[in-house]
matplotlib code that plots the C-alpha trace (Angstrom):
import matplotlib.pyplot as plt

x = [122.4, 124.5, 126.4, 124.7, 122.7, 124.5, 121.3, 117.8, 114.1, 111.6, 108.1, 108.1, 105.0, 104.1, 100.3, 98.6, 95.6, 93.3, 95.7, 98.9, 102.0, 104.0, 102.3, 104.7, 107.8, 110.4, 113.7, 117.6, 120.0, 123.3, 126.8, 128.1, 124.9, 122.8, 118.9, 115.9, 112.8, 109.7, 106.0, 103.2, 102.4, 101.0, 102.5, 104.5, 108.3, 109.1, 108.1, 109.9, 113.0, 112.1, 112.4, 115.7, 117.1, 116.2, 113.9, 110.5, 110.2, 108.2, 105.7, 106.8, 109.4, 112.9, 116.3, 119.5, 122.8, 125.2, 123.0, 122.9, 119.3, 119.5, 117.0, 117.3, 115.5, 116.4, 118.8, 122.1, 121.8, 121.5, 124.2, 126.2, 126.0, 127.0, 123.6, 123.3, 120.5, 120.3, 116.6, 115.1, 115.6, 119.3, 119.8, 122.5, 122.8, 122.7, 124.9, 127.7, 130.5, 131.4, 133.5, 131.6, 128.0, 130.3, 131.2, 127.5, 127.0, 130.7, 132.6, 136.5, 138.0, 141.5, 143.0, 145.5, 145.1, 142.5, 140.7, 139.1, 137.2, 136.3, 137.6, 136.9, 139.8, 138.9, 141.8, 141.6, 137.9, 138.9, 141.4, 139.5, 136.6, 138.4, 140.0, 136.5, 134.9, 138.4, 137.8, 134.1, 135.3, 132.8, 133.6, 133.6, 135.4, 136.5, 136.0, 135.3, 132.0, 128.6, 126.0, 123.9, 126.3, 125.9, 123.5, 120.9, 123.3, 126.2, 124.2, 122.9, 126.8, 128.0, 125.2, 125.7, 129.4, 128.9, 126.7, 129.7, 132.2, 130.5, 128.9, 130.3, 127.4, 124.8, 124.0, 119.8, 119.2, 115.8, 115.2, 118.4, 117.8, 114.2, 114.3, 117.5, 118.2, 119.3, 123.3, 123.2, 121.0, 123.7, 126.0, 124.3, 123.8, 127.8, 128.2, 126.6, 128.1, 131.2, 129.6, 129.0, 132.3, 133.9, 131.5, 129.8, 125.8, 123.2, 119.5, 118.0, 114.6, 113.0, 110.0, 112.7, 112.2, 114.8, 117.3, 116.4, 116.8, 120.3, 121.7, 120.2, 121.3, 118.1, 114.4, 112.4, 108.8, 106.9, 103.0, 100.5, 103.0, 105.3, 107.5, 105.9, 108.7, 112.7, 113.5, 116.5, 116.8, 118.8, 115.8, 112.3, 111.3, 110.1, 106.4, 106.3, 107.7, 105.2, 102.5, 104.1, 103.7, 100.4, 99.0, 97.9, 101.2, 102.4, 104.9, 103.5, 104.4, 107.1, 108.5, 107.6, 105.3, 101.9, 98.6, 96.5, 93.4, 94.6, 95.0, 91.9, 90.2, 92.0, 90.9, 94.1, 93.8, 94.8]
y = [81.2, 82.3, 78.9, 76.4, 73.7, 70.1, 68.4, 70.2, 69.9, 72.0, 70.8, 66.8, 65.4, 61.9, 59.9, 56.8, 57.1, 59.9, 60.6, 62.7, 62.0, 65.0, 68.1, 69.7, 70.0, 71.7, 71.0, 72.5, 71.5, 73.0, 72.6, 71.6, 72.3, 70.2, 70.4, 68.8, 68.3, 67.9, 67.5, 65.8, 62.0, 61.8, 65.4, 63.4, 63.8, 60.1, 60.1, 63.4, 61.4, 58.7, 60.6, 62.2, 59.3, 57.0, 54.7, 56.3, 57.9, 61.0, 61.4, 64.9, 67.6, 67.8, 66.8, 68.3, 67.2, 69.9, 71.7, 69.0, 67.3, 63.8, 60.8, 58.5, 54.8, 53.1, 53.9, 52.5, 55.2, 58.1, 55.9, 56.4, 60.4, 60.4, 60.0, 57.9, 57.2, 55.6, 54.4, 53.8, 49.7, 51.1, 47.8, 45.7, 42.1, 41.7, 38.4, 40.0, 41.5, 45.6, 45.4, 43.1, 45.7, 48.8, 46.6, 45.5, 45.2, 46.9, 44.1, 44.5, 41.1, 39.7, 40.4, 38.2, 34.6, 34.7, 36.7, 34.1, 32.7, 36.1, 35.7, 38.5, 41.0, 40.8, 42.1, 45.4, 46.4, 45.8, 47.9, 51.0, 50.0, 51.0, 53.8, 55.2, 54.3, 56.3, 59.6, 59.9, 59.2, 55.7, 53.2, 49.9, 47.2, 45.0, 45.7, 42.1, 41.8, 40.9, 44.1, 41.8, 42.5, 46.5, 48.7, 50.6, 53.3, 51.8, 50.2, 53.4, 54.8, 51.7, 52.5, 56.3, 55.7, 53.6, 56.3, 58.7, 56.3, 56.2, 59.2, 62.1, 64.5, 64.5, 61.7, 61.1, 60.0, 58.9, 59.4, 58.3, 58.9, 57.3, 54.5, 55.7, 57.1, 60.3, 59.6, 57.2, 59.8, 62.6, 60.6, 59.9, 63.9, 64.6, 62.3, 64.1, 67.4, 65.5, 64.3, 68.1, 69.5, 67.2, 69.5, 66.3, 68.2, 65.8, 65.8, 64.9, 63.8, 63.8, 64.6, 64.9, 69.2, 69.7, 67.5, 69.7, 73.0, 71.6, 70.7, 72.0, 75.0, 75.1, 74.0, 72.7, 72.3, 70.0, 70.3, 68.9, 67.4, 70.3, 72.9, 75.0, 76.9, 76.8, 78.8, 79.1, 77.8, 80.8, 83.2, 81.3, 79.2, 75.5, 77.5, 78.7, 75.8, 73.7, 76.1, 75.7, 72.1, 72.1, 75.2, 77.3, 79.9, 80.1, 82.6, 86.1, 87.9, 89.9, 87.2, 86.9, 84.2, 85.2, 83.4, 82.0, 83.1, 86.4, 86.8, 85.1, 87.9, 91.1, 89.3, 87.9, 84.1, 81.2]
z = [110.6, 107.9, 107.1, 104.4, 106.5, 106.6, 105.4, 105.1, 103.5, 102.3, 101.4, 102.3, 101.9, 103.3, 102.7, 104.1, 102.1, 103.7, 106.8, 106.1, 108.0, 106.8, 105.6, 103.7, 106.4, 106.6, 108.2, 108.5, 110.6, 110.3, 110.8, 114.2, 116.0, 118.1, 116.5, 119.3, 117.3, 120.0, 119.6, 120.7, 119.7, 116.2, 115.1, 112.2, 114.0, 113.9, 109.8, 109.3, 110.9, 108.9, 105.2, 106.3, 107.3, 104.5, 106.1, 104.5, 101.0, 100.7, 97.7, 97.5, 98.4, 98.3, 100.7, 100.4, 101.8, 102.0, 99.2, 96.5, 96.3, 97.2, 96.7, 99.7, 99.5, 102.0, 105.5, 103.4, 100.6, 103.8, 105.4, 101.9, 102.5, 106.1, 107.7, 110.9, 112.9, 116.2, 116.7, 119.9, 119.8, 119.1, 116.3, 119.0, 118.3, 122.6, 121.8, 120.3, 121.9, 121.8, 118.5, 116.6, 117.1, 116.4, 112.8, 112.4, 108.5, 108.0, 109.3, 107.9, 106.5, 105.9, 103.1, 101.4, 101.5, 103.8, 101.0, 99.9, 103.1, 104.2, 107.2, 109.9, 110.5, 114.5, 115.7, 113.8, 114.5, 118.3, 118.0, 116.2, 117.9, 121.4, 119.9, 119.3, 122.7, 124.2, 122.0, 122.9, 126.8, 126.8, 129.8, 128.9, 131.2, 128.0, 124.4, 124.3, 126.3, 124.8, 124.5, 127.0, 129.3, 129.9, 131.0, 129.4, 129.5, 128.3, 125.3, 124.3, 123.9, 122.0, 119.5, 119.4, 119.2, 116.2, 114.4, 115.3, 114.3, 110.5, 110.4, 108.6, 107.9, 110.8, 113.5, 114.4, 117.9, 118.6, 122.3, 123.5, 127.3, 126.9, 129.8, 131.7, 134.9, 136.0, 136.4, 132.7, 131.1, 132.4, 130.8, 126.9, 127.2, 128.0, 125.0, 122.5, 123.3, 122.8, 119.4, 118.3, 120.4, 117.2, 114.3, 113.8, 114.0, 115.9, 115.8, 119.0, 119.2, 122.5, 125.3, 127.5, 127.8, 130.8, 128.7, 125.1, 127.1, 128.6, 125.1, 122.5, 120.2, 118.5, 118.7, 116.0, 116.9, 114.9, 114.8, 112.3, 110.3, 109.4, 111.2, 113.1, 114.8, 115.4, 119.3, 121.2, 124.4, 125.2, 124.2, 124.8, 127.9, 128.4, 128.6, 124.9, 123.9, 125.4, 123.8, 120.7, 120.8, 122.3, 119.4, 122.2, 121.1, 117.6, 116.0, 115.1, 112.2, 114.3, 114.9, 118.6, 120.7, 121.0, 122.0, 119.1, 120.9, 121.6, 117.6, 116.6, 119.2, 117.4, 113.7, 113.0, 111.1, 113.3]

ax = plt.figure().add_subplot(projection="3d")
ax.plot(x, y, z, "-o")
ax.set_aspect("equal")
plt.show()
């Protein structure tokens, strides 16, 4: 990669008094690319996720947005640099219809005399909020339905089409096909290459290893809390990424996948 990465890390550190969450991680992601991050339970993705997109403070290392150091919070003040993050509860209000979730916390108001009532401008975000649902190709019978109306599947694309809608630097997905079927899952998938296909870059977090090798342009493996590796699909196999995750392969010094026992035996450090 030759391009300057869209939003990166180097060295985040994360403590819950004697366990550590994230030992000093690393992370790029870069322009118009879709990143998977895997690894096991417990191997620190979800706080890694959780430092880049605002929602946990790190008690050490750095996070850049297109190469200026940033200091995120809380999720608005990622939100404020074109971070989006659609977590696995996706964050719909089930009541509400289509347009009003797409608005959540950005509702648009009347202007004018209705000013002072704050009125809700619901005519307009129906309007855009179709307009976005069209240009990622999402079905919906009526812009008006409640969120409790659709499917799992459906859900899942008003909420990433929201992050898309507002997102201008990267879009997080937290297991997006987690609970769907093949056809819906399909579906999510074909959605996010439409998200990259528009240079919006997507991180896609998932145990899903058939759905990372169908999408992904890169694989960041996470182990023990930082980055142990970033593969192609195009160049290393489900296998070595499983023994990635698992620490029965690792990354020699060449650059290529070898066993960790096979090094230990020829006095090479583990």
């Amino acid at each position: 990669m030759t391009a300057e990465p869209t939003l990166s890390a180097r060295g985040l550190v994360k403590r819950y008094g004697r366990v550590t969450a994230i030992d000093g991680a690393d992370f790029d992601l870069y322009p118009g690319e879709v990143l998977a991050v895997v690894g096991d339970n417990g191997a620190g993705k979800s706080s890694l996720i959780k430092a880049l997109s605002g929602a946990l403070v790190p008690d050490a290392g750095e996070i850049k947005v297109d190469g200026a150091t940033v200091h995120f919070r809380t999720p608005i003040d990622a939100r404020r640099y074109g971070i989006e993050t659609v977590y696995q509860d996706l964050a719909v209000a089930p009541a509400l219809d289509i347009a009003s979730n797409m608005f959540l916390g950005r509702e648009k108001r009347l202007g004018g005399p209705w000013s002072v009532f704050r009125k809700l401008d619901t005519a307009t975000m129906r309007t855009e909020a179709q307009r976005i649902l069209d240009e990622l190709g999402i079905q919906i019978k009526s812009i008006t339905q409640p969120v409790e109306t659709l499917s799992g599947g459906q859900r899942q694309g008003v909420a990433v089409a929201r992050a898309a809608a507002f997102g201008t630097k990267a879009v997080i997905m937290d297991e997006p096909t987690a609970a769907l079927g093949v056809a819906e899952s399909g579906k999510v998938l074909a959605l996010i290459d439409r998200i990259r296909g528009r240079g919006l870059p997507v991180v896609l977090i998932s145990h899903n290893m058939p759905h990372v090798f169908d999408i992904a342009d890169r694989i960041h493996v996470h182990r023990l809390g930082k980055r142990a590796a970033v593969v192609s699909p195009k160049t290393h196999t489900m296998n070595q990424v499983v023994g990635l995750i698992t620490g029965a392969l690792r990354i020699g010094a060449s650059g290529e996948v070898e066993e960790v026992e096979a090094a230990v035996h020829t006095g090479l450090s583990s």
